[in-house]
C-alpha positions in Angstrom: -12.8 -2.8 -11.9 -13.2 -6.4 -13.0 -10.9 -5.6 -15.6 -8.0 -4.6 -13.9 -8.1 -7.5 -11.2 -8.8 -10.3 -14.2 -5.2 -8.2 -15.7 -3.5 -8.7 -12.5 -4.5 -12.4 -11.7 -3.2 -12.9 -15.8 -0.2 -11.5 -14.8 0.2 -12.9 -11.4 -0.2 -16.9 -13.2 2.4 -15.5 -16.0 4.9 -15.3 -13.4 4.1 -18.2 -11.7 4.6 -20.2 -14.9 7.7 -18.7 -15.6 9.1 -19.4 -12.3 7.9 -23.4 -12.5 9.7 -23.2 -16.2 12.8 -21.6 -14.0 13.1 -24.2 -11.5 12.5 -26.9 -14.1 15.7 -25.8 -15.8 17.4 -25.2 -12.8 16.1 -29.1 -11.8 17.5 -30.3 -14.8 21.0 -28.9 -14.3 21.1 -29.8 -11.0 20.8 -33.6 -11.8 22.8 -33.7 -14.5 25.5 -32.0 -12.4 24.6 -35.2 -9.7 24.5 -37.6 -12.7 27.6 -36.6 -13.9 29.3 -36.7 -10.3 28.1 -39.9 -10.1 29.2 -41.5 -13.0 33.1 -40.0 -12.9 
């Protein structure tokens, strides 16, 4: 029983890093799109 739940919670924090790495790229984009606004 432990097992499975210690599985899940793994793959509950998996997604949660991949969304963070998601929105970090999506971050990025965004203020280079603002950066680049800006400069033109």
């Amino acid at each position: 029983m432990l097992e499975i739940k210690k599985s899940e919670n793994n793959d509950i924090d998996n997604l949660f890093i991949c969304l963070t790495i998601k929105q970090k790229d999506e971050w990025r984009g965004f203020l280079k799109q603002k950066h680049r606004i800006l400069t033109e």
